[in-house]
PDB file of N, CA, C and O in Angstrom, chain B, residues numbered from 101:
ATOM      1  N   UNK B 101       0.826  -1.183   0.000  1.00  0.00           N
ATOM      2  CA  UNK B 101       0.000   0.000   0.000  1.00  0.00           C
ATOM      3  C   UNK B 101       0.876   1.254   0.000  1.00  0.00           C
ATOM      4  O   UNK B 101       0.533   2.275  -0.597  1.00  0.00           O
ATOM      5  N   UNK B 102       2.015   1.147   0.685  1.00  0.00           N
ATOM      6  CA  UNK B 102       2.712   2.733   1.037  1.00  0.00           C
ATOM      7  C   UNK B 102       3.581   2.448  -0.295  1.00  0.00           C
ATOM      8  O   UNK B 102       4.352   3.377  -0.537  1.00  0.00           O
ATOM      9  N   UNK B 103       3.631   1.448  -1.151  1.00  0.00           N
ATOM     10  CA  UNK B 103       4.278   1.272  -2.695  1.00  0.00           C
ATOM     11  C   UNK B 103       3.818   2.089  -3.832  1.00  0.00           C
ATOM     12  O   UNK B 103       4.429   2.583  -4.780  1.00  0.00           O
ATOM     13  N   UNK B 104       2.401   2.100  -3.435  1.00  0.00           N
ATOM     14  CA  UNK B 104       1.191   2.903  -4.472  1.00  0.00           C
ATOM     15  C   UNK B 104       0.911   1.597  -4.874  1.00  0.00           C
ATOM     16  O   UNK B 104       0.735   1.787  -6.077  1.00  0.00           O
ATOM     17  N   UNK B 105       0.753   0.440  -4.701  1.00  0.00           N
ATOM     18  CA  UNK B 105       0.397  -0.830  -5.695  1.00  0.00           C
ATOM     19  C   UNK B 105      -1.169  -1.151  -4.650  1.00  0.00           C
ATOM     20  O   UNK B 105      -1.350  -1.059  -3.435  1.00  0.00           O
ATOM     21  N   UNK B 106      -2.137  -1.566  -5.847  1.00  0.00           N
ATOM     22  CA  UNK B 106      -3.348  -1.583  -5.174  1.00  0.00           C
ATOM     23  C   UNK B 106      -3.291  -3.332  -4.369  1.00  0.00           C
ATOM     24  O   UNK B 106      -2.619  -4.276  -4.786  1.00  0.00           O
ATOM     25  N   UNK B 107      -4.132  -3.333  -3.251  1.00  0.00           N
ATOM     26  CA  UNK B 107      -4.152  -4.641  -2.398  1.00  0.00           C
ATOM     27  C   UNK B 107      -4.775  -5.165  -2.905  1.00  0.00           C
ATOM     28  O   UNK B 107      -5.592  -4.551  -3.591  1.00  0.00           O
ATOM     29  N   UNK B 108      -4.798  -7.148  -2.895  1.00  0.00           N
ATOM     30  CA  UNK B 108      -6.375  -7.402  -2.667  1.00  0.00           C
ATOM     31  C   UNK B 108      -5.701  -8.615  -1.984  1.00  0.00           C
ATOM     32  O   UNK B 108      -4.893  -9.431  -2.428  1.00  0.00           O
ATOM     33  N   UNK B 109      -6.246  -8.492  -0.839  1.00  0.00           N
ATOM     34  CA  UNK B 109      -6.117  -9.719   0.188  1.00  0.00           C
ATOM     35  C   UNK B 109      -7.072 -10.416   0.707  1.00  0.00           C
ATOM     36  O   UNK B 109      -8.223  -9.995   0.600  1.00  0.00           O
ATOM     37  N   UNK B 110      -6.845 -11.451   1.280  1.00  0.00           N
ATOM     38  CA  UNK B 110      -7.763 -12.097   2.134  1.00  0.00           C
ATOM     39  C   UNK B 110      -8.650 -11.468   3.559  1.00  0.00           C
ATOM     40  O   UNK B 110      -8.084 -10.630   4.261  1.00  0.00           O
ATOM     41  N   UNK B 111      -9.963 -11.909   3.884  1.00  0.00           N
ATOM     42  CA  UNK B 111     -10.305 -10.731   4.808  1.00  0.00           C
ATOM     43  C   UNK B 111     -10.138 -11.541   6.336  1.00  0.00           C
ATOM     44  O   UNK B 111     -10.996 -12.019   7.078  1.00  0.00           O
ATOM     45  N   UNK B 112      -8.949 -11.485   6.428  1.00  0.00           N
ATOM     46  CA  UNK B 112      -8.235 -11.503   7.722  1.00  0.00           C
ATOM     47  C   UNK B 112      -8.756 -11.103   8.633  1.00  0.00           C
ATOM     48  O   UNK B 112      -9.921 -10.786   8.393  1.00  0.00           O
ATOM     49  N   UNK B 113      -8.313 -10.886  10.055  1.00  0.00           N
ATOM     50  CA  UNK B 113      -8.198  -9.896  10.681  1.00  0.00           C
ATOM     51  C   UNK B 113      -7.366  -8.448  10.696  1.00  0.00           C
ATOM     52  O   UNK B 113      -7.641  -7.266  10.902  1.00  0.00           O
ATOM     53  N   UNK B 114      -6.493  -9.034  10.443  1.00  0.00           N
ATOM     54  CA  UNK B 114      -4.956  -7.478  10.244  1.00  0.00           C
ATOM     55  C   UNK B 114      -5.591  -7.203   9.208  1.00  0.00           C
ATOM     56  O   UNK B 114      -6.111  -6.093   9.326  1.00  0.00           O
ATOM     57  N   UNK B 115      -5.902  -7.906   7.786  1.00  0.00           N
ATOM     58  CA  UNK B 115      -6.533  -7.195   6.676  1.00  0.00           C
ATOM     59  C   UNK B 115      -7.858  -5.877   6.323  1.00  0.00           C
ATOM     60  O   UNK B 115      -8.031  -4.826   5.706  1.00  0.00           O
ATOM     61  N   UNK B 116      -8.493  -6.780   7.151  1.00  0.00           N
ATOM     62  CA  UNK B 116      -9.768  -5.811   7.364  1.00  0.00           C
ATOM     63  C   UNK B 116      -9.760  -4.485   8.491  1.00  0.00           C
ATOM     64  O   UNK B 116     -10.591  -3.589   8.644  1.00  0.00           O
ATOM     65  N   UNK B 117      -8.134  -4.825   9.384  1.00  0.00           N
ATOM     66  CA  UNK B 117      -8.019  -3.369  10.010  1.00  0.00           C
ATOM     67  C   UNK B 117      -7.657  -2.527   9.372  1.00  0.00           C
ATOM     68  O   UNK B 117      -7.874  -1.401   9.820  1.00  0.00           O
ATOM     69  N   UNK B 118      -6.893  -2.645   7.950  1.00  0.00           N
ATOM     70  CA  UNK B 118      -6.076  -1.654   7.547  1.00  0.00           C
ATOM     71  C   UNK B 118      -6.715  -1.528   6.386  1.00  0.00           C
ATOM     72  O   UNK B 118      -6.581  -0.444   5.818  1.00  0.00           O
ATOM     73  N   UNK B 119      -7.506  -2.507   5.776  1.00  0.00           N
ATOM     74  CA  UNK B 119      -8.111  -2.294   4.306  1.00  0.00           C
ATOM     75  C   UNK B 119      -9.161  -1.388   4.166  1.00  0.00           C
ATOM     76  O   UNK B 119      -9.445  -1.295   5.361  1.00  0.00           O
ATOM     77  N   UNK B 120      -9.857  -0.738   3.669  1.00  0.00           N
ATOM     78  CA  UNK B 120     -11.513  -0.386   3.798  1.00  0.00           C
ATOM     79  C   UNK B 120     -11.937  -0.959   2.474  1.00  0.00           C
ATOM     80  O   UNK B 120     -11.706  -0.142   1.583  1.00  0.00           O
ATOM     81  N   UNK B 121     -12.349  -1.809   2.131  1.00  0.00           N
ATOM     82  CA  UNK B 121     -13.040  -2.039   0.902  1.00  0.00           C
ATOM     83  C   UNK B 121     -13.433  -1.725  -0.176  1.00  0.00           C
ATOM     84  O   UNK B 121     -14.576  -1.273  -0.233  1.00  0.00           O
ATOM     85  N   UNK B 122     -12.911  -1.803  -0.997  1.00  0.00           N
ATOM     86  CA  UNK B 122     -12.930  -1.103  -2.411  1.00  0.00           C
ATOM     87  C   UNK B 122     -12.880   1.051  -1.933  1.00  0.00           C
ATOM     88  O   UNK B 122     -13.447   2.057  -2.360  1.00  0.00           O
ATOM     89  N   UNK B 123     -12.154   0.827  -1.177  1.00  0.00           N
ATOM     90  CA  UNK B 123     -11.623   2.409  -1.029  1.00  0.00           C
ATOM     91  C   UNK B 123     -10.143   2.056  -1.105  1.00  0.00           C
ATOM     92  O   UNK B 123      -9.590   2.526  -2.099  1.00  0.00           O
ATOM     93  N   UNK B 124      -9.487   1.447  -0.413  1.00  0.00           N
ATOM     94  CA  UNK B 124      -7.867   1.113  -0.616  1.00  0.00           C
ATOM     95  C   UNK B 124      -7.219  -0.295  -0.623  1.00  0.00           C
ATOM     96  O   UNK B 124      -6.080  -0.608  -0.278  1.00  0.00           O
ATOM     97  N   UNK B 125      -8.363  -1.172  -1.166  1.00  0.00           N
ATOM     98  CA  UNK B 125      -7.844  -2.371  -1.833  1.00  0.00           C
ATOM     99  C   UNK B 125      -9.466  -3.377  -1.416  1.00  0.00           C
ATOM    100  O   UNK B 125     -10.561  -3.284  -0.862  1.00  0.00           O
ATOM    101  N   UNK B 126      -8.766  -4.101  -2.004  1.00  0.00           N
ATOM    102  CA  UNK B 126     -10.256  -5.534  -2.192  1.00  0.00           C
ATOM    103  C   UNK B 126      -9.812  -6.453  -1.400  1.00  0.00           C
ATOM    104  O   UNK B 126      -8.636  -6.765  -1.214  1.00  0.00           O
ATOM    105  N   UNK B 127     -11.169  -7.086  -0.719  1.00  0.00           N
ATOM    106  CA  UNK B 127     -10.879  -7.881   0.244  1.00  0.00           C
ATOM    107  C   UNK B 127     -11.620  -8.795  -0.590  1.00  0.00           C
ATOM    108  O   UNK B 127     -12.394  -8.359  -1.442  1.00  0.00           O
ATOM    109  N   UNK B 128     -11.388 -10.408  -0.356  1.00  0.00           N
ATOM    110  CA  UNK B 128     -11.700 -11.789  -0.751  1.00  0.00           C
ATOM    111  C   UNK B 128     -11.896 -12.243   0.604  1.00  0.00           C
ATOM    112  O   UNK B 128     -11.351 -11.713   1.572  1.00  0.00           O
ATOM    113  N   UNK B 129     -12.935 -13.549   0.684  1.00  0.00           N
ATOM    114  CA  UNK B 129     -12.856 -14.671   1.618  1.00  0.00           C
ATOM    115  C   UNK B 129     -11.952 -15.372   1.537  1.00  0.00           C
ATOM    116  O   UNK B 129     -11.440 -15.576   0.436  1.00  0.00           O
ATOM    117  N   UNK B 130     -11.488 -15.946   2.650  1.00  0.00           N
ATOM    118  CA  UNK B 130     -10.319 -16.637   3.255  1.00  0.00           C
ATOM    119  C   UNK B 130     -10.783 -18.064   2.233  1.00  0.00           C
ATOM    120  O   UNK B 130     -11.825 -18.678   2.004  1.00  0.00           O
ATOM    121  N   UNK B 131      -9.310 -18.147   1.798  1.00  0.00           N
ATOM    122  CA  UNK B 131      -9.917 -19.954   1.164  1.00  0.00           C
ATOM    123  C   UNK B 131     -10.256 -20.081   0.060  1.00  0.00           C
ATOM    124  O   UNK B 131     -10.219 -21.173  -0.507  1.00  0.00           O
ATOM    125  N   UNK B 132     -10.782 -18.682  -0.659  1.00  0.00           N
ATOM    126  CA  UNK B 132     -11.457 -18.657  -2.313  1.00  0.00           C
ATOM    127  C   UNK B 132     -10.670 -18.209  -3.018  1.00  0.00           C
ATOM    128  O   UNK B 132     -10.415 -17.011  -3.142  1.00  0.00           O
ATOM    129  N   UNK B 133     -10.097 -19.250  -3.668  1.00  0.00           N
ATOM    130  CA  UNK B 133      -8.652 -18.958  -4.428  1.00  0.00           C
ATOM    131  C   UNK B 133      -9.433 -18.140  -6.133  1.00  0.00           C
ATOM    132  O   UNK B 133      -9.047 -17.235  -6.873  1.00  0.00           O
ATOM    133  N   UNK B 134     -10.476 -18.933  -6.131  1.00  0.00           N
ATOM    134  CA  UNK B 134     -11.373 -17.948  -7.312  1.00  0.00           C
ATOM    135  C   UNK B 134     -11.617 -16.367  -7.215  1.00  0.00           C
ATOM    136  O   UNK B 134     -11.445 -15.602  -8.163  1.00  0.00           O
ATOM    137  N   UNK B 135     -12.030 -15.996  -5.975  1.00  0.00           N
ATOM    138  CA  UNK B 135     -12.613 -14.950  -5.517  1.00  0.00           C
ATOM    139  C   UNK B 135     -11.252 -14.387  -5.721  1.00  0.00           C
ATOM    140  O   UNK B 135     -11.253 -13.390  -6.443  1.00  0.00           O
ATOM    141  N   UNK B 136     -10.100 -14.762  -5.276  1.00  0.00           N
ATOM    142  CA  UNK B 136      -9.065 -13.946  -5.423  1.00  0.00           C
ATOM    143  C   UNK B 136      -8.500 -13.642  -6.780  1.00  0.00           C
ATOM    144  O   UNK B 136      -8.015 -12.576  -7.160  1.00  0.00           O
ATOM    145  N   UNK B 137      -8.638 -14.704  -7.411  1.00  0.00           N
ATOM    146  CA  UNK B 137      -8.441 -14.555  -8.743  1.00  0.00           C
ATOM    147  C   UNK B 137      -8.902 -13.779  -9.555  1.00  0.00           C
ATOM    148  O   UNK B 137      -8.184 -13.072 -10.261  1.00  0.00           O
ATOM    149  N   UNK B 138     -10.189 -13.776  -9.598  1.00  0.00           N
ATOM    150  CA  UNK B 138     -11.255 -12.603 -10.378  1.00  0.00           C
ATOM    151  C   UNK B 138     -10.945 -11.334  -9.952  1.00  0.00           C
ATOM    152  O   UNK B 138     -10.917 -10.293 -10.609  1.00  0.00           O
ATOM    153  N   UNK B 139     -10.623 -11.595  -8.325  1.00  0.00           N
ATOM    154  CA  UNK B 139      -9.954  -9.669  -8.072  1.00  0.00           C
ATOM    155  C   UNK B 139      -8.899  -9.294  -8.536  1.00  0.00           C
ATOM    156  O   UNK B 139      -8.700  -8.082  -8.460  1.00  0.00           O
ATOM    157  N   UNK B 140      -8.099  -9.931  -9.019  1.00  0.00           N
ATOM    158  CA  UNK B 140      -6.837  -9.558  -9.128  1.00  0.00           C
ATOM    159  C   UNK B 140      -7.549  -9.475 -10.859  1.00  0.00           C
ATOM    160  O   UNK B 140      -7.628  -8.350 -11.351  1.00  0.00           O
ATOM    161  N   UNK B 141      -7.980 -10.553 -11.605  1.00  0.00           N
ATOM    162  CA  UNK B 141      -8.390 -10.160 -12.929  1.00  0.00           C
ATOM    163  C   UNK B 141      -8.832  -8.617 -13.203  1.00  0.00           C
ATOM    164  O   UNK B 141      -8.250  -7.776 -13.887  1.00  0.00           O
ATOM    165  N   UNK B 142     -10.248  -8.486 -12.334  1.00  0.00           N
ATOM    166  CA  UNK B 142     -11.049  -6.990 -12.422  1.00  0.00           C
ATOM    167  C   UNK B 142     -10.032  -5.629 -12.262  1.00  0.00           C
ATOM    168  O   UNK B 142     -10.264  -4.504 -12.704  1.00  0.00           O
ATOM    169  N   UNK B 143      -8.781  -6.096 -11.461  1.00  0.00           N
ATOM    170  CA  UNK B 143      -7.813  -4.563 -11.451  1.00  0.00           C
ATOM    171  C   UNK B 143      -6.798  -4.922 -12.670  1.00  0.00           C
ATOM    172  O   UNK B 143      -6.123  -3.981 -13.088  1.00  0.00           O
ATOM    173  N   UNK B 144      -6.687  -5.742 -13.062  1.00  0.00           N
ATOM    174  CA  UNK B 144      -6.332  -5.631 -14.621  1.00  0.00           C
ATOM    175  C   UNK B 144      -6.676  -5.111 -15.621  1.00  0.00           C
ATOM    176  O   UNK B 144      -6.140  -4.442 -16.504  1.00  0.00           O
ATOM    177  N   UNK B 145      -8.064  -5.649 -15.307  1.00  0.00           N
ATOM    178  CA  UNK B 145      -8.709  -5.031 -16.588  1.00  0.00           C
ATOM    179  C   UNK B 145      -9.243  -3.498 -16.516  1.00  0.00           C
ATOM    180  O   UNK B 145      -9.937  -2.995 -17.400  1.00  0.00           O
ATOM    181  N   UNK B 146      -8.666  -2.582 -14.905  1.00  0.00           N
ATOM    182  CA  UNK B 146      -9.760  -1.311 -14.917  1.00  0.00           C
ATOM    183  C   UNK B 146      -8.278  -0.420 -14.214  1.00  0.00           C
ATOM    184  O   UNK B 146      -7.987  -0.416 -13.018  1.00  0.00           O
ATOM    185  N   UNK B 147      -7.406   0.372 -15.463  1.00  0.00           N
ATOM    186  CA  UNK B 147      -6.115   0.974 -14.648  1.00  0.00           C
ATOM    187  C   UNK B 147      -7.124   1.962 -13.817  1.00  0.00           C
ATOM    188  O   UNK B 147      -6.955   1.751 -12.616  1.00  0.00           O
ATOM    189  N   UNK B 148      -7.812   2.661 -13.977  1.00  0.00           N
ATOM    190  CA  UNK B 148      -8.848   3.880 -13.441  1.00  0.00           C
ATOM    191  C   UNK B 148      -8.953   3.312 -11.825  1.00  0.00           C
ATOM    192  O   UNK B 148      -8.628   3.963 -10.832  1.00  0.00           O
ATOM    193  N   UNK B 149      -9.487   1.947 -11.842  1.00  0.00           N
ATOM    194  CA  UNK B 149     -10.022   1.707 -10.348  1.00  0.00           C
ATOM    195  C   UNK B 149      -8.491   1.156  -9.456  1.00  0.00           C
ATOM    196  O   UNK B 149      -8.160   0.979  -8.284  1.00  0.00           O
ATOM    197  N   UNK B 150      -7.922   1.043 -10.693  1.00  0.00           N
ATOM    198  CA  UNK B 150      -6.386   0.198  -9.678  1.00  0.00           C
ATOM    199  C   UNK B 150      -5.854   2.075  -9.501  1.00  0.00           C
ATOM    200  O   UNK B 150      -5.672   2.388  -8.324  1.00  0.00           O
ATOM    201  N   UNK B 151      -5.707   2.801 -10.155  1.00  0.00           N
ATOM    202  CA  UNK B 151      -4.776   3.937  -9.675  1.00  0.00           C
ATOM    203  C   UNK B 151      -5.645   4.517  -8.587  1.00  0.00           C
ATOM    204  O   UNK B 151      -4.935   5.036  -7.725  1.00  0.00           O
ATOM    205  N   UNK B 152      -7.262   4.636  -8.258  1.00  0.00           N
ATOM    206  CA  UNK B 152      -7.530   4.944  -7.116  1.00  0.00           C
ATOM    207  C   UNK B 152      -7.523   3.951  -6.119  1.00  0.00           C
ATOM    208  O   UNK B 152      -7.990   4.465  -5.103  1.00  0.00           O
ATOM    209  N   UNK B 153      -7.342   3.253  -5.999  1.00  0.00           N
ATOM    210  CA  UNK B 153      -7.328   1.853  -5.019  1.00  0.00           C
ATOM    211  C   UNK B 153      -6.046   2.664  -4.719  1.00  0.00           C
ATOM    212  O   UNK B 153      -6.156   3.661  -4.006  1.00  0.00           O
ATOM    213  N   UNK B 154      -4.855   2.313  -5.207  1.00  0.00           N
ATOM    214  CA  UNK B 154      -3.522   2.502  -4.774  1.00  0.00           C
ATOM    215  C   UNK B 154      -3.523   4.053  -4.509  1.00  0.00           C
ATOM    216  O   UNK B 154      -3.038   4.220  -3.389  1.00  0.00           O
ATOM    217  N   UNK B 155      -3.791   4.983  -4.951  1.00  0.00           N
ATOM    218  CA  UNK B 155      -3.606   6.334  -4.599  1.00  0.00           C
ATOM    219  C   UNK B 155      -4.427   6.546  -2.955  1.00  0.00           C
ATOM    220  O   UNK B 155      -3.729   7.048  -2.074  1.00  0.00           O
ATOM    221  N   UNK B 156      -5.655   6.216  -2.662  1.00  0.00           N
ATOM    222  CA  UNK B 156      -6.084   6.178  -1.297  1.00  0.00           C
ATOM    223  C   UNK B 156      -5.360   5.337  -0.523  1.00  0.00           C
ATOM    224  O   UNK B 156      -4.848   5.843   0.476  1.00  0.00           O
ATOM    225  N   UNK B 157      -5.152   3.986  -0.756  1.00  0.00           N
ATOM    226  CA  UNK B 157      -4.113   3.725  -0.010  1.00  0.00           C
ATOM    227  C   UNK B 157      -2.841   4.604   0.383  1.00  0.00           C
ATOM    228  O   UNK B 157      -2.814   5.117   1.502  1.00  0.00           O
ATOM    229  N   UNK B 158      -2.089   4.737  -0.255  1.00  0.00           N
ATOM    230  CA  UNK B 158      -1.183   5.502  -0.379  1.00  0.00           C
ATOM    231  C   UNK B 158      -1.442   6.459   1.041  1.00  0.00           C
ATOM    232  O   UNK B 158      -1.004   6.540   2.189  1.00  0.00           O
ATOM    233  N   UNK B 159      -2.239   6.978   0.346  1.00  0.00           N
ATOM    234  CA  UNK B 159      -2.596   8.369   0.984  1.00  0.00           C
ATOM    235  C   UNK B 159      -2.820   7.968   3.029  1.00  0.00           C
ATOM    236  O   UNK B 159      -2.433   8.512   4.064  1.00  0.00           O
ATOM    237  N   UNK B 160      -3.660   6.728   2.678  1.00  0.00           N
ATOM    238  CA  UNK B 160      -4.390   6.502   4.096  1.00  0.00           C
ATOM    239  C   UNK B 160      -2.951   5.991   4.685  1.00  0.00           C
ATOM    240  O   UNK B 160      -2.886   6.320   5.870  1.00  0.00           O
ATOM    241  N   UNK B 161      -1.690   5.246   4.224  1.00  0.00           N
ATOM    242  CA  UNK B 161      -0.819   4.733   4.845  1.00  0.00           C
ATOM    243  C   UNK B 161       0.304   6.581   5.091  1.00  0.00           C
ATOM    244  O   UNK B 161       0.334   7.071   6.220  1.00  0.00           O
ATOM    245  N   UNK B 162       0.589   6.850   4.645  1.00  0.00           N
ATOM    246  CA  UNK B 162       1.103   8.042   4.937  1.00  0.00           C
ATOM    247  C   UNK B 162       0.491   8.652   6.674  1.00  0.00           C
ATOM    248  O   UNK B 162       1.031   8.954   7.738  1.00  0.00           O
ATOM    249  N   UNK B 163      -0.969   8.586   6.113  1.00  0.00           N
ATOM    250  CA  UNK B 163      -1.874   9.122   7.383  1.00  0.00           C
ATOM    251  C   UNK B 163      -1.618   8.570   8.534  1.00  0.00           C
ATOM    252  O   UNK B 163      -1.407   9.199   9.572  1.00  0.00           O
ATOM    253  N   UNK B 164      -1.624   6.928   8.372  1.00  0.00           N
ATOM    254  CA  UNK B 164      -1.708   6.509   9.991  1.00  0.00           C
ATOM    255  C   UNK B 164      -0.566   5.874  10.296  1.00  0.00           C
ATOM    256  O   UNK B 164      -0.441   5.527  11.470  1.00  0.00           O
ATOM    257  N   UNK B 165       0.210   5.658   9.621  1.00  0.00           N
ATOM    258  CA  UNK B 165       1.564   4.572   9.828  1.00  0.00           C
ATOM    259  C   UNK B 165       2.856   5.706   9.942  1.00  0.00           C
ATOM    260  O   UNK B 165       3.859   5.393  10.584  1.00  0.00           O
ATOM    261  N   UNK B 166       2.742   7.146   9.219  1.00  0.00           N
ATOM    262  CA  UNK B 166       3.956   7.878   9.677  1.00  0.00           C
ATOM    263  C   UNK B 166       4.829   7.697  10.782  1.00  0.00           C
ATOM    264  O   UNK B 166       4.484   7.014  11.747  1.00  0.00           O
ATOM    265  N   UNK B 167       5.896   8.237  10.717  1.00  0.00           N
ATOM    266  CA  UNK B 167       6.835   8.024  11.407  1.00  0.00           C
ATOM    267  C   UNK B 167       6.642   9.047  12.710  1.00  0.00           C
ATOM    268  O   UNK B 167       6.746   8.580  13.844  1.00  0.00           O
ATOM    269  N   UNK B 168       6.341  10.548  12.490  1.00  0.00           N
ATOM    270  CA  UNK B 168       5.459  11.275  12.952  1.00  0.00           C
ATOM    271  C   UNK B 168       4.372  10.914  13.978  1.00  0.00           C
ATOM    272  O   UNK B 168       4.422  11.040  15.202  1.00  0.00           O
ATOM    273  N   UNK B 169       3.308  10.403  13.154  1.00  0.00           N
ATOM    274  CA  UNK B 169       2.234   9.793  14.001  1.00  0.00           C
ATOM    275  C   UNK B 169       3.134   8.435  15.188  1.00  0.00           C
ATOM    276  O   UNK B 169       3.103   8.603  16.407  1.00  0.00           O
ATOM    277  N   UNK B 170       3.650   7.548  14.737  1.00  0.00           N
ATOM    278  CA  UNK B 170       4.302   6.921  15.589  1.00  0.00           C
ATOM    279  C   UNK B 170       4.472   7.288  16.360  1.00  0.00           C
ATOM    280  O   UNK B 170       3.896   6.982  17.404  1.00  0.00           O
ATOM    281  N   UNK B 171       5.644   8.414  16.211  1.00  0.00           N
ATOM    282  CA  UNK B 171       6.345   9.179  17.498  1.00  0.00           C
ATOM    283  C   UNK B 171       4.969   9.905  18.812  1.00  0.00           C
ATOM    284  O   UNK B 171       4.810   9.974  20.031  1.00  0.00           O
ATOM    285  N   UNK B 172       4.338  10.263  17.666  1.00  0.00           N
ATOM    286  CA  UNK B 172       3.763  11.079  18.563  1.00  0.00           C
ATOM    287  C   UNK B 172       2.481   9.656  19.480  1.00  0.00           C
ATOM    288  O   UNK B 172       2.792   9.560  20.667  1.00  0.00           O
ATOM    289  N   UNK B 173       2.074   9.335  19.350  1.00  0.00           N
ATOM    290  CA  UNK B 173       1.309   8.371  19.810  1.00  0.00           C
ATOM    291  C   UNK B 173       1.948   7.437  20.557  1.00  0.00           C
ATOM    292  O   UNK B 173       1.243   6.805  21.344  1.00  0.00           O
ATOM    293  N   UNK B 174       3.053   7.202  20.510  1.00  0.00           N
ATOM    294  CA  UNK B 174       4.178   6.645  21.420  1.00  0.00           C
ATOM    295  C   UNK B 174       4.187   7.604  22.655  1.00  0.00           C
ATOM    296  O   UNK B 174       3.974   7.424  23.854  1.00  0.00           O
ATOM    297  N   UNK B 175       4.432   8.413  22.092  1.00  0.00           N
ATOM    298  CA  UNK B 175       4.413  10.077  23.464  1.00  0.00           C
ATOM    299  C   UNK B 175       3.231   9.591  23.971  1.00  0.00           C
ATOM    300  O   UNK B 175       3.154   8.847  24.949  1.00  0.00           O
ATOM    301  N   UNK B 176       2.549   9.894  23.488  1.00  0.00           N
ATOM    302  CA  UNK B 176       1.031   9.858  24.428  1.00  0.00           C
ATOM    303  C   UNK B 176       0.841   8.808  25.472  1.00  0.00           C
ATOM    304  O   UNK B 176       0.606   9.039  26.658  1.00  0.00           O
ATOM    305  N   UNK B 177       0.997   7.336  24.782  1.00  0.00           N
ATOM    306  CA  UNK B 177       1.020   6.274  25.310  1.00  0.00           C
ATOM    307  C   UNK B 177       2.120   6.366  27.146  1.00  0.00           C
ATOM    308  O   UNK B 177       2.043   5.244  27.647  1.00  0.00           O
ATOM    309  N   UNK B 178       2.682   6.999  27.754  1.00  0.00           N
ATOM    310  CA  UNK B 178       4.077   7.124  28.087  1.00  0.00           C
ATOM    311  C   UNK B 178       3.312   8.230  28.617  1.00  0.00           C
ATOM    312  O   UNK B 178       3.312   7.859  29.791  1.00  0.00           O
ATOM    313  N   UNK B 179       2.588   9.432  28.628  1.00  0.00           N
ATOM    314  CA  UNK B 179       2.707  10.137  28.950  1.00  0.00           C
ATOM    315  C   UNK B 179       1.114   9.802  29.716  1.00  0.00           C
ATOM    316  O   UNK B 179       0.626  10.450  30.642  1.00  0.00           O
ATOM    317  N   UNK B 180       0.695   8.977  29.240  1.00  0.00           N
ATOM    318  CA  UNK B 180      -0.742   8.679  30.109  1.00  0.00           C
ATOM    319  C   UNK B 180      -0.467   7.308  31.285  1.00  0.00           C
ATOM    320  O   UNK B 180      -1.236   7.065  32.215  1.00  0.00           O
ATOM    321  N   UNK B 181       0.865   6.484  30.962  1.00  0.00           N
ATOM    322  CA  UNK B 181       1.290   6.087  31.787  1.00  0.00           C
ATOM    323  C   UNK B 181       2.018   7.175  32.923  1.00  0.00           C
ATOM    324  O   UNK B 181       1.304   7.434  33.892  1.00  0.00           O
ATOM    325  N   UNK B 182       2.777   7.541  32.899  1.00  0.00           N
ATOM    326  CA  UNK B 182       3.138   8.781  33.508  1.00  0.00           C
ATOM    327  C   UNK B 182       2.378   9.249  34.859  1.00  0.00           C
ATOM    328  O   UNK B 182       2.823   9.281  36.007  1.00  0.00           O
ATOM    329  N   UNK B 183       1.263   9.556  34.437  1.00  0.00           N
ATOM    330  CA  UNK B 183       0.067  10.664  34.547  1.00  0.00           C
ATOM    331  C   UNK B 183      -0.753   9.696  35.483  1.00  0.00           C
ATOM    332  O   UNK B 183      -1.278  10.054  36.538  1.00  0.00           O
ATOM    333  N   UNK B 184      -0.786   8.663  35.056  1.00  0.00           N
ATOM    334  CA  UNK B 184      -2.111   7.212  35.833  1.00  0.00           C
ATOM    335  C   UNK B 184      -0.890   7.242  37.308  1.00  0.00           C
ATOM    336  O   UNK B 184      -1.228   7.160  38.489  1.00  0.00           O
ATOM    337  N   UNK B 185       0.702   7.398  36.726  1.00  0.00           N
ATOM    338  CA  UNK B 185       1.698   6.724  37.866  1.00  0.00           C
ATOM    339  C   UNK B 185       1.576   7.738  38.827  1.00  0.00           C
ATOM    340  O   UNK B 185       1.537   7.231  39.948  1.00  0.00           O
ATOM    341  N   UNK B 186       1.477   9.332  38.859  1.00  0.00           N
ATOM    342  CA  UNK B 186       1.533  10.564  39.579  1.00  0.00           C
ATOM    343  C   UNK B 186       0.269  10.250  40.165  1.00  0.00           C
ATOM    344  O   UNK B 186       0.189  10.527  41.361  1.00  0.00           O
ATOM    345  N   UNK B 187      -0.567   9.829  39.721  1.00  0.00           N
ATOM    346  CA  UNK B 187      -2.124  10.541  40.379  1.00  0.00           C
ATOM    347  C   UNK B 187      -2.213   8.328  41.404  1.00  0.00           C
ATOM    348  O   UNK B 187      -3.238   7.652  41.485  1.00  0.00           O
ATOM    349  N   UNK B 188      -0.986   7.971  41.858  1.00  0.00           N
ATOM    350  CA  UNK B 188      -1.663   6.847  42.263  1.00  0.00           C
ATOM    351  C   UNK B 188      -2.202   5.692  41.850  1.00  0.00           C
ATOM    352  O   UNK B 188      -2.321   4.749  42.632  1.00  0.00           O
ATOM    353  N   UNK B 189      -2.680   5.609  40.299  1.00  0.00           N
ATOM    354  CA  UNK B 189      -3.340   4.399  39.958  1.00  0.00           C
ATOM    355  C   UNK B 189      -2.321   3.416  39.605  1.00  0.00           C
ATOM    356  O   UNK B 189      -2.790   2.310  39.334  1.00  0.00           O
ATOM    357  N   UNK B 190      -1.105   3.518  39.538  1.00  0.00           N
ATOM    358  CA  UNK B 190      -0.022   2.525  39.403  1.00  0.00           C
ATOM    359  C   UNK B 190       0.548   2.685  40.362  1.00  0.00           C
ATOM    360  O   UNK B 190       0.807   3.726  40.966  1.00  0.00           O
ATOM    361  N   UNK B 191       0.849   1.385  40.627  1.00  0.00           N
ATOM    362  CA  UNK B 191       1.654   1.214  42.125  1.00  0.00           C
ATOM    363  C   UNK B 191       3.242   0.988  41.609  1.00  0.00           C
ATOM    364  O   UNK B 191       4.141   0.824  42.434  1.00  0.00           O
TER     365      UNK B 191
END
């Protein structure tokens, strides 16, 4: 996804956290080697729907996976431990 190349995976668990469905890649049932097949056929045959598949991706992995966002959500995490440890609720 952060490649620009459009997904289509199985609908996992990890898959379906990070996918949204035909917004930044195609999800298949687990096991349907057809179902996967035909998806991967249909973004062959449509560059239009594969360059927005991959361009929202793109876009959505920039958004939540930054290095940035990391950092900063790491902070937070640390800083609400912190905060629980001052006020008593951690011993």
């Amino acid at each position: 996804m952060a490649s620009g190349v459009p997904v289509v995976a199985t609908m996992t668990a990890g898959a379906r956290e990070i996918i949204d469905a035909d917004k930044t890649g195609l999800l298949v049932p687990i096991g349907d080697a057809e179902a996967l097949a035909e998806a991967m056929c249909e973004l062959l045959d449509d560059p239009k729907r594969r360059e927005r598949l991959a361009a929202n991706a793109r876009q959505m992995v920039s958004e939540r996976f930054s290095l940035d966002r990391m950092i900063t959500k790491t902070e937070q995490v640390y800083r609400e431990v912190l905060e629980r440890r001052q006020a008593g609720a951690i011993a």
